[in-house]
C-alpha positions in Angstrom: 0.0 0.0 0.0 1.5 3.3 -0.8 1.2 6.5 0.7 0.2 9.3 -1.6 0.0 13.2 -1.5 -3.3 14.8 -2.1 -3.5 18.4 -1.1 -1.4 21.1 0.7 -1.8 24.5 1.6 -0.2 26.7 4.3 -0.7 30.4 5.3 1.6 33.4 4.7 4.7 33.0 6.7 5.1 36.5 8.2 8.4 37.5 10.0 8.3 37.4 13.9 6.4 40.2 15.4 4.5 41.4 12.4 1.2 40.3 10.9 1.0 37.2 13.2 2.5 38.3 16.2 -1.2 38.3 18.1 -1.7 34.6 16.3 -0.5 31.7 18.3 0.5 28.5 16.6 -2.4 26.6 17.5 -4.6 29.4 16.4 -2.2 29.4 13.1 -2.5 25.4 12.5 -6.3 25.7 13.0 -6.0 28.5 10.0 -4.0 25.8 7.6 -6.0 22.4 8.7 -9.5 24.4 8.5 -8.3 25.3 4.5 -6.8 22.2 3.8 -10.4 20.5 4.6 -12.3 23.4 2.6 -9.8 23.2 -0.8 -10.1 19.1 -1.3 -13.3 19.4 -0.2 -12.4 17.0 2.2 -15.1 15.7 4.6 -13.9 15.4 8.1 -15.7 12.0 9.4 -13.0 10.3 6.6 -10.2 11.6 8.5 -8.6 8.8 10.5 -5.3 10.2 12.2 -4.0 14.0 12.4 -0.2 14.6 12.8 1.1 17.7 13.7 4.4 19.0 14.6 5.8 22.0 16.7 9.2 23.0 17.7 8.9 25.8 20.3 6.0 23.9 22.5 3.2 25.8 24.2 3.7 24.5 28.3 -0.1 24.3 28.8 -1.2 23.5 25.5 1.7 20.5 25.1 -0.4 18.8 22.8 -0.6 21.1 19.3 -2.2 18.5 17.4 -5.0 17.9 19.3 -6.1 21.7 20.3 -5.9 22.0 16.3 -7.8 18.8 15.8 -10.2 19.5 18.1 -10.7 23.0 16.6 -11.4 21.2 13.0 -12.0 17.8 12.8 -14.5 15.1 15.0 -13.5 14.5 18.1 -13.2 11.1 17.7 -9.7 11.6 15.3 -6.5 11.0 17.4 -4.0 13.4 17.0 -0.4 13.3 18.1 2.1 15.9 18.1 5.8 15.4 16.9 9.3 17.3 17.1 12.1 16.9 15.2 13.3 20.6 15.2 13.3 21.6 11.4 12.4 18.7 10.0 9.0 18.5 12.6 6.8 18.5 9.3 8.6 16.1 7.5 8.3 13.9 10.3 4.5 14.3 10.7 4.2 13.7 7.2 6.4 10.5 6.8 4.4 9.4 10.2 1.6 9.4 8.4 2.9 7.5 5.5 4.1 5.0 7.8 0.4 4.7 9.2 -1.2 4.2 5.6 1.3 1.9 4.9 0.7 -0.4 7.4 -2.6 -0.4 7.1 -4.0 1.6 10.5 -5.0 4.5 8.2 -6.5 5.5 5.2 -6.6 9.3 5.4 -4.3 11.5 7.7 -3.6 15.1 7.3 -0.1 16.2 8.9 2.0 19.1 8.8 3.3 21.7 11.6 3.0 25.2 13.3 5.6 27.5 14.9 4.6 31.3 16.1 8.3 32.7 16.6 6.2 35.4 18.0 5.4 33.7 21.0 8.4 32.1 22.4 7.9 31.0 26.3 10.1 33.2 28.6 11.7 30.9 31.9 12.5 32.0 34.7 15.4 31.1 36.7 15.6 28.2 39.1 16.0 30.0 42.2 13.1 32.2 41.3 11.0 29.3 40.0 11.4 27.2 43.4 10.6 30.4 45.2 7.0 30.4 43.2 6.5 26.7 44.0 6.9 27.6 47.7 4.9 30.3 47.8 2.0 28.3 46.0 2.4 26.1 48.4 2.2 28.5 51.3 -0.9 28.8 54.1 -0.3 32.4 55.1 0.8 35.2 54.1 3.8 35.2 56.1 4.6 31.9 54.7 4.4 33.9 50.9 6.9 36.4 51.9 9.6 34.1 52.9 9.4 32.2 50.2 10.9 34.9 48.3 13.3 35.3 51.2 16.9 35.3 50.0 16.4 36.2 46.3 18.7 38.5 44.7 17.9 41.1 42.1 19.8 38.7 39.1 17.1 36.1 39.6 13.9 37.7 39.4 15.4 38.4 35.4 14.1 36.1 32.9 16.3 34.0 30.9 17.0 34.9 27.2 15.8 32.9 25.0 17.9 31.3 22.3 18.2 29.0 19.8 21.4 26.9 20.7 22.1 23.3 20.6 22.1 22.5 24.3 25.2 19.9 23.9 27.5 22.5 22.7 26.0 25.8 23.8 26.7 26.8 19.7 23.8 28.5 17.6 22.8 27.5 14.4 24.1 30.6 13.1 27.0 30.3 15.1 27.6 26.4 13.2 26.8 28.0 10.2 29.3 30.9 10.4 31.9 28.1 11.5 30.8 25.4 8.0 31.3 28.6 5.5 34.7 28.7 7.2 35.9 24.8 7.4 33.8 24.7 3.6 35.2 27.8 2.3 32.4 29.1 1.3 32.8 32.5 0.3 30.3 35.9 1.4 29.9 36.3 -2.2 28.5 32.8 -3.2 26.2 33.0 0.0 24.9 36.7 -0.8 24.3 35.4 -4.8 22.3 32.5 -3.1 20.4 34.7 -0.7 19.9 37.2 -3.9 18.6 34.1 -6.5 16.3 33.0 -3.1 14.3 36.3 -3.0 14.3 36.9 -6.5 12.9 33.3 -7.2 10.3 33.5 -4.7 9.1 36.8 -6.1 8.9 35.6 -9.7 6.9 32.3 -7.5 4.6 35.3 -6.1 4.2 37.2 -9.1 3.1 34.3 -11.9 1.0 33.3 -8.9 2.6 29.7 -8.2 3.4 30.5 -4.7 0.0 32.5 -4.1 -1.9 29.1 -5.0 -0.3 27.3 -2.7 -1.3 29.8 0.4 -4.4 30.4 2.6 -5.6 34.3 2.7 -5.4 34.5 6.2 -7.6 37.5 8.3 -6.3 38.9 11.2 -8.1 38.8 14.2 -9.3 40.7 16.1 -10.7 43.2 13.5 -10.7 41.0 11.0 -10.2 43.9 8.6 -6.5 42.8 7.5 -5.8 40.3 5.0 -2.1 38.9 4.7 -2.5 37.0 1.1 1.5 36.6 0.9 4.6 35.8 2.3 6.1 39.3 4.0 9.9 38.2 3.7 10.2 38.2 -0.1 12.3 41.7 -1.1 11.6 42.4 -4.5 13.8 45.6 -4.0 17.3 43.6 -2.6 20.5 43.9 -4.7 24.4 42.7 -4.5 24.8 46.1 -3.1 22.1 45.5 -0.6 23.4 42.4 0.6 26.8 43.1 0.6 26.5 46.0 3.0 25.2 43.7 5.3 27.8 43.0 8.8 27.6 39.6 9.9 25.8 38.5 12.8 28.2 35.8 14.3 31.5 37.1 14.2 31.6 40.3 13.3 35.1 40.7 12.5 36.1 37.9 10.4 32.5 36.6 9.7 30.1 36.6 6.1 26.9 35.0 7.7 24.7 38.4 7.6 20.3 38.4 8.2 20.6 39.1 4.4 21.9 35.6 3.5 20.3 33.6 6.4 16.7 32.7 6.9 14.6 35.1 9.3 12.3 34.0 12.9 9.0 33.5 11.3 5.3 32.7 12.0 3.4 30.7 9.9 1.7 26.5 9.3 1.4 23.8 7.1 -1.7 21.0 6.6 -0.9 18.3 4.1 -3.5 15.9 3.2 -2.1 12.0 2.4 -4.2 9.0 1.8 -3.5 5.2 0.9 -4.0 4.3 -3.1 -7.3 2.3 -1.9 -8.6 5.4 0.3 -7.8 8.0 -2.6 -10.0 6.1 -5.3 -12.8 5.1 -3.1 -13.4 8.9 -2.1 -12.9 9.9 -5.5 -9.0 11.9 -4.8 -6.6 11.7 -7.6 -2.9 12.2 -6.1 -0.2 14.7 -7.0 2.4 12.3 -6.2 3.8 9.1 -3.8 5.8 8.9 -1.2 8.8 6.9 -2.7 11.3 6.5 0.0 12.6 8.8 3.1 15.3 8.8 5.3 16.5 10.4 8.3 20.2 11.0 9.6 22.2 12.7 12.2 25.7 13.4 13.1 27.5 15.2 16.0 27.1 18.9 16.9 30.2 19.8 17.5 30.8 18.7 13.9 29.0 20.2 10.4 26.0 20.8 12.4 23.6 21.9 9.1 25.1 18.5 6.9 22.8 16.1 7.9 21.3 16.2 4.4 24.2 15.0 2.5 24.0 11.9 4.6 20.6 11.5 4.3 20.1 11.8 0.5 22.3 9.2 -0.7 20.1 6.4 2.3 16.8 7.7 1.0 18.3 6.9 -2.7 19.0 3.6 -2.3 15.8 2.4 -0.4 14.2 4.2 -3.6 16.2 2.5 -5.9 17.6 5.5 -8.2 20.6 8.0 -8.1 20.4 12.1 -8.3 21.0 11.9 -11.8 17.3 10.4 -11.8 15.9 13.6 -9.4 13.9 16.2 -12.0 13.9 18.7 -9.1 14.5 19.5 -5.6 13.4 21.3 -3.0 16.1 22.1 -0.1 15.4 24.0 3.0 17.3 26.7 2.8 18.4 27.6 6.7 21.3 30.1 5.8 23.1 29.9 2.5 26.1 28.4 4.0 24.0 25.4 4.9 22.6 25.2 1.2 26.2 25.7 -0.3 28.3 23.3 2.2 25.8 20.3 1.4 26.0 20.8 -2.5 29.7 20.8 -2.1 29.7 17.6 -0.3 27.1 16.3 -2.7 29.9 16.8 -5.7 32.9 15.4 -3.3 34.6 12.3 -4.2 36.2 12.7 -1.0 33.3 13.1 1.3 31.8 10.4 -0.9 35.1 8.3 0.2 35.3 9.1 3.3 32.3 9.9 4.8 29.6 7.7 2.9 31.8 4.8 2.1 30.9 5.3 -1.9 33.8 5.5 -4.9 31.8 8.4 -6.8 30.0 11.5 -5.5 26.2 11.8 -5.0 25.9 14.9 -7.2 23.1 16.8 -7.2 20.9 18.8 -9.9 21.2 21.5 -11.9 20.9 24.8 -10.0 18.2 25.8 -12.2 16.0 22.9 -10.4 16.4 23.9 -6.8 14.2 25.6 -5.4 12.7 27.0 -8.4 10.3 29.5 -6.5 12.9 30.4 -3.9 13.4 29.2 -0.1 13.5 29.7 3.3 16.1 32.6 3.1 13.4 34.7 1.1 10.2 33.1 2.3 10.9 32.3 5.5 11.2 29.8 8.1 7.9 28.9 10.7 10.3 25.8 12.2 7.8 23.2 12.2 5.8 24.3 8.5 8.6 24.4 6.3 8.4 20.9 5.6 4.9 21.0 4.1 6.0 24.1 2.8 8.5 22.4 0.3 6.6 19.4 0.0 3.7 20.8 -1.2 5.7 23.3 -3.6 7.8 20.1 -4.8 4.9 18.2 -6.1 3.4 20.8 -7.8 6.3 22.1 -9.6 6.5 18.3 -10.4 3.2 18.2 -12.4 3.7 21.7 -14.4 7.6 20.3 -15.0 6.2 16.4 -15.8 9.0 15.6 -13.6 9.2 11.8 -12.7 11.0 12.0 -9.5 11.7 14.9 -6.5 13.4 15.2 -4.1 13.1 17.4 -0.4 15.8 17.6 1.7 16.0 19.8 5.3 18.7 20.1 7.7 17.7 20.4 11.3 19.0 20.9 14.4 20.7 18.3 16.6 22.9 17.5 13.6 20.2 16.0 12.0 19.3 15.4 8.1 16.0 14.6 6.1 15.6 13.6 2.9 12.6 12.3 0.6 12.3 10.8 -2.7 9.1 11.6 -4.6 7.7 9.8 -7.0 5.1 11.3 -9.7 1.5 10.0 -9.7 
């Protein structure tokens, strides 16, 4: 039984703490799920599973895909909520695939949500065990010397960050440090970063991209509309980009906001369904799941690589090469990322010496990657991306009459997706 792809759709991704910034992610799957169901004309009693993933959990909502199911599906649909940073989508879609395929499922929607917007702010221990004690305090007097002893350095939150908790290191901080071991040049990223926004605006113009995303209305007016993606610049330049000072070491450094991919809001609904399910509803598919695979590597090594590992594994179990892959879709986190893992991809020496293989993966033309942009331009909701680009992938597949796709995402952890796609 194969798994195939019916529908997609997502909403604008908006940069942090602008058009979505009063929208929670919940609120922002419901938005994606409730259109997914309204486009395929879907009805919601043939829904058996919903997977949802979410990288930056809600402490008293833990659960994201049942407050979204609940909000637009029976409540008799189990939902489950899954995490694997970057790749969070791509995991809730390829859990889904994995239920079709074995025969528990016949139609599951999956796909993530991630409000940037609304990141949870800790507090410190000392203060945190002072709260506990108060709560658990019978008088009033008891309440005040619970906080007895505190200094003024505790009551302040901690920052948030994103940082890989075995090596304290940022992503941007890895990335920085692969352009350097990779010598990949400021110049290459900036043209990357350039072609990213100028793709996706050509994407938004001819209306390809447009198709692919919800109208959202803001609430609570109601009165605004975000019908697009607020990252795209139509207006950037070279010049723009190179006046840019990088972020991560500012001295010696050529990772700059320009050529990385920005905090963003935004979700992602994908609707799959088993060969038997599709044709007894009456659902023709835009393409099947062919193979997948997931890899990861340390940290403290080429944190963003994980694809170049993956691709080759998720070949293989499909049975073709890269010279078989009609186009591609690859998460773009920061164009160092992008740049390092096409460089290993033509490597006879990481070929060698990291994948055991006498010839180098390769990969495809540039012209068929990310043919409508990525992340850097459009943006990056953590947990969305991965429907994001699997949704664009199988429709540039059908204009294209491409045979075969392929998504790949890096993620943190050190870990790498990829996913072959096969045309229906």
């Amino acid at each position: 039984m194969r798994a195939a792809i019916i529908a997609g759709c997502r909403t604008p991704f908006c940069k942090a703490g602008t058009a979505f910034k009063d929208l929670t992610a919940i609120e922002l799957g419901k938005i994606a799920v409730r259109e997914l169901i309204v486009r395929s004309e879907l009805d919601p009693e043939d829904v058996d599973h919903l997977v949802y993933g979410t990288v930056v959990h809600n402490p008293y909502a833990p659960n994201i895909a049942r407050e979204v199911g609940l909000a637009t599906l029976p409540k008799r649909v189990p939902a489950y909520t899954v995490s694997r940073q970057c790749a969070s989508a791509n995991q809730a879609i390829t859990s889904a695939a994995d239920l079709i395929e074995r025969g528990y499922a016949n139609v599951v929607i999956a796909g993530g949500a991630e409000s940037l917007s609304h990141i949870p702010i800790t507090v410190t221990d000392r203060l945190a065990q002072a709260l506990m004690r108060a709560a658990k305090a019978r008088s009033l007097g008891e309440r005040v010397t619970a906080f007895r002893g505190l200094k003024p350095r505790d009551l302040l939150p901690a920052q948030p960050q994103i940082a890989e908790p075995t090596t304290g290191e940022t992503m941007g901080e890895a990335a920085e440090r692969m352009a350097k071991e990779n010598s990949i040049s400021r110049e290459d990223q900036d043209q990357w970063a350039l072609r990213s926004h100028r793709w996706a605006a050509q994407g938004t113009a001819d209306g390809r991209l447009l198709a692919e995303i919800a109208p959202t209305y803001v609430p609570p007016q109601y009165a605004q509309v975000v019908d697009r993606d607020n990252g795209v610049r139509t207006d950037t330049s070279p010049d723009a980009l190179a006046a840019l000072k990088p972020v991560f070491d500012r001295k010696h450094g050529s990772v700059t906001a320009g050529n990385a991919s920005p905090l963003t809001d935004g979700a992602s609904a994908v609707l799959l369904m088993s060969d038997e399910g599709a044709r007894a509803l009456g659902y023709k598919p835009l393409g099947y799941i062919r193979s997948y695979a997931y890899t990861a590597l340390d940290p403290a090594g080429q944190l963003l690589q994980g694809p170049a590992y993956a691709a080759p594994i998720a070949f293989d179990r499909a049975g073709v090469t890269m010279g078989d892959i009609g186009i591609m879709e690859m998460h773009e986190a920061f164009a160092a990322q992008v740049l390092s893992n096409l460089q290993a991809w033509d490597s006879k020496e990481f070929a060698e010496r990291e994948l055991g293989r006498s010839t180098p993966v390769g990969h495809p033309p540039l012209d068929r990657i990310n043919v409508m942009g990525g992340s850097i331009a459009i943006g990056h909701p953590f947990a969305a991306t991965g429907g994001r680009v699997t949704m664009t992938l199988v429709n540039e597949m059908r204009r294209r009459n491409a045979e075969l796709g392929l998504v790949t995402v890096c993620a943190a952890g050190g870990m790498g997706f990829a996913m072959v796609v096969e045309a229906a």
